[in-house]
C-alpha positions in Angstrom: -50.5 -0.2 14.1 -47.8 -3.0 13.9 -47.1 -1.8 10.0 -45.9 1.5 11.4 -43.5 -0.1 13.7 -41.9 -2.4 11.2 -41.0 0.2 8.8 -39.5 2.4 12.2 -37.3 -1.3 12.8 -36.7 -1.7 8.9 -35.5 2.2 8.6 -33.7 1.9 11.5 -31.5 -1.5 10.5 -31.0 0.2 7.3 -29.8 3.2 8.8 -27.2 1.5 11.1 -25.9 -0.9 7.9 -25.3 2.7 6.1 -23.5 4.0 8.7 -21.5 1.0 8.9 -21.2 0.9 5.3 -19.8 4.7 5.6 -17.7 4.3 8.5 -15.9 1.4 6.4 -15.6 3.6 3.3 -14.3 6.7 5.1 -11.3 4.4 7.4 -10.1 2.2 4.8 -8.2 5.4 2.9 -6.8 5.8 6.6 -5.9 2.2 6.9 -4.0 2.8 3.7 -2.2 5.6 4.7 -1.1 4.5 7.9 0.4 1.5 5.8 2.4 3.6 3.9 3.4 5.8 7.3 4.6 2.1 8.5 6.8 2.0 4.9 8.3 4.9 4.7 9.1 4.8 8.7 10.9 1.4 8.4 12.6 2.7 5.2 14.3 5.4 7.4 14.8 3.3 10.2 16.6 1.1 8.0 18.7 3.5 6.6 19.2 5.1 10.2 20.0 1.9 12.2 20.4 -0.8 9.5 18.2 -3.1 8.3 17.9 -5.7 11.0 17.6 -3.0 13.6 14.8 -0.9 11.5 12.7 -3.9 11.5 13.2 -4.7 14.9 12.4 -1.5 16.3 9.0 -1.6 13.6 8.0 -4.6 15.1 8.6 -3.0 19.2 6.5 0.0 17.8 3.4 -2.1 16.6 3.7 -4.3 19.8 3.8 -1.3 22.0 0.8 0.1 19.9 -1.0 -3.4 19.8 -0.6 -3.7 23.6 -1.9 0.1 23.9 -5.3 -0.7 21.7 -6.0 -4.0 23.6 -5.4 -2.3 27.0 -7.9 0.3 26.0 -10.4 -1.7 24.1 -10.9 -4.1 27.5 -11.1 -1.5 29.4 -14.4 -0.3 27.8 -15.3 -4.0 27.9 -15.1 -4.3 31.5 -16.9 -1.0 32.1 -19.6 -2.1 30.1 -20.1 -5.4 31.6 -20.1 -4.0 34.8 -22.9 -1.6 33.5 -24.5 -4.6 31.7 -24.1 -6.5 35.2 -25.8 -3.9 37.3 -28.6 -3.3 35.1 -28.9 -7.8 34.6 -28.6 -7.8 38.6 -31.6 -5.3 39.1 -33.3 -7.2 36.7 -33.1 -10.7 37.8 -33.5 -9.7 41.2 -37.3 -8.7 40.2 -37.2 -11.8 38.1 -36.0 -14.4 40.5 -39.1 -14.5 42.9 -41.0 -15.4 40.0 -39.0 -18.2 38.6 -36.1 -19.1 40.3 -33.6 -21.0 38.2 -34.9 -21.1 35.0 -31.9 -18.7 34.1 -29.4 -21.1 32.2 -25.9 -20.6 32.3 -24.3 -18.4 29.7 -22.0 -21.7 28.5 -24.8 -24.3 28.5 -25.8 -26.0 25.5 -29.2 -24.6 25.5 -28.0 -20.6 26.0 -25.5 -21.5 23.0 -28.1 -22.8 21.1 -30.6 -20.0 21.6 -27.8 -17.3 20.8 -27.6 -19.2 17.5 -30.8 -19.5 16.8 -31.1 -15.7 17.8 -28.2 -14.8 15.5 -29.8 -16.7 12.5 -33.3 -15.3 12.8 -31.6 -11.3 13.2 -29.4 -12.2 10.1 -32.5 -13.7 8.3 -34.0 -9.8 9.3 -31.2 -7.7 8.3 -30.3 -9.6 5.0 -33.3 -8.3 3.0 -31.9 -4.3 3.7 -28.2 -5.1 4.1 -28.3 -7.1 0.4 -29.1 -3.6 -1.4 -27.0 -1.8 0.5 -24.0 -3.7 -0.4 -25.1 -4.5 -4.0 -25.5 -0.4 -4.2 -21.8 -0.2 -2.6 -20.2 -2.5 -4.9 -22.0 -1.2 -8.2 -20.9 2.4 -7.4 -17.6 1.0 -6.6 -17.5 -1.2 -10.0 -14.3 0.7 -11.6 -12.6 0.5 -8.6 -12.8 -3.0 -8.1 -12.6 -3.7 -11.8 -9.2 -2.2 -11.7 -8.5 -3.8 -8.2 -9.0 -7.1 -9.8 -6.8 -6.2 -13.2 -3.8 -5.0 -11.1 -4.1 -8.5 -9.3 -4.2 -10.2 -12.1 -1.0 -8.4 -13.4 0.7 -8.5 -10.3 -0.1 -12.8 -9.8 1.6 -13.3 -12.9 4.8 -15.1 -13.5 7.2 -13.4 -15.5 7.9 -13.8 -19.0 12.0 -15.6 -17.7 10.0 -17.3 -15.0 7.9 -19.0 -17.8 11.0 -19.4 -19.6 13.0 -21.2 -16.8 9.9 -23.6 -16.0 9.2 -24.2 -19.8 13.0 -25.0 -20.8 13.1 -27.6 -17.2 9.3 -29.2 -18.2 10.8 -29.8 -21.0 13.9 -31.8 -19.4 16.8 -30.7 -21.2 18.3 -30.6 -17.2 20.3 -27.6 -17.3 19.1 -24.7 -14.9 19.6 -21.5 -16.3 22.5 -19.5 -15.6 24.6 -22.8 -15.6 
C-alpha cells in the first residue's frame, strides 16, 4: 500500500527536477541572446550618442527593466501570501482551540531550526533522483562542456609578449619594455 505511494512521490520529484532541468536547458540559449541584444544595442548607442552616453543610457535601460521585474515579481509575492494567509488563518483558527500557543514564531530559533532540519531531510529525499538526472545532463552535454572548458583555458592564458615582458623583468635586467 505504502510502496505504491513512494514510487507516485519518487516519480513525481523526478518529474519536477526534469522539468526544471528542461526549463534551464531551453532559457539559457535565451539568456545568451539577450546578451548579445544588450552588445550590439550598446555598440549602436555608442556610435549614436558617444561612448559615455551609450553606456549610460545601457545602464538606465537595465535599471528601468530591473525595477520593472522586481515590481512584478513582489507583486505575485504579496498575492500569494495573502492567499497563503487566508488559507494559514482558516487553519489555525480550527487549530487554536486545540492548542493555543504552541505556534512559534516564524523568526524563532526553534522555527529556524525545524526549517533546516526540514530542508536537510527533503534534500536527503530528492538527491538520490536529482543525482542521475544531472549526471545524465552533464554526460549528454560532455562535448559541450569539454569545449567550454578548452576555450577557457585558451582565453585565461597570458600571451606569448605578456610571458615575455614578465620573463625579461623576473629576470631583473630593470628595463620595461618599450623603454
Amino acid at each position: 500500500m505504502f510502496g505504491s505511494i513512494v514510487r507516485l512521490a519518487q516519480a513525481e520529484v523526478e518529474n519536477s527536477i526534469g522539468q526544471a532541468v528542461d526549463k534551464v536547458i531551453v532559457t539559457a540559449p535565451f539568456v545568451v541572446a539577450v546578451g548579445f541584444a544588450a552588445a550590439a544595442a550598446s555598440i549602436e548607442l555608442a556610435d549614436l550618442y558617444g561612448a559615455v552616453s551609450g553606456l549610460l543610457l545601457m545602464s538606465a535601460a537595465f535599471v528601468i527593466l530591473g525595477t520593472i521585474v522586481a515590481a512584478v515579481i513582489s507583486y505575485r509575492r504579496s498575492k500569494q501570501a495573502a492567499a497563503s494567509s487566508k488559507a494559514s488563518s482558516a487553519s489555525s483558527n480550527a487549530t487554536s482551540d486545540e492548542r493555543p500557543g504552541s505556534e512559534a514564531p516564524v523568526n524563532s530559533p526553534e522555527a529556524l531550526a525545524a526549517d533546516h532540519e526540514l530542508l536537510l531531510s527533503a534534500l536527503k529525499t530528492a538527491a538520490p533522483f536529482a543525482l542521475p538526472q544531472l549526471l545524465r545532463l552533464i554526460f549528454r552535454n560532455l562535448p559541450v562542456l569539454a569545449a567550454f572548458a578548452a576555450a577557457l583555458f585558451v582565453l585565461t592564458r597570458p600571451t606569448s609578449s605578456e610571458e615575455d615582458a614578465s620573463s625579461a623583468f623576473a629576470e631583473g635586467d630593470g628595463v620595461v619594455p618599450g623603454e
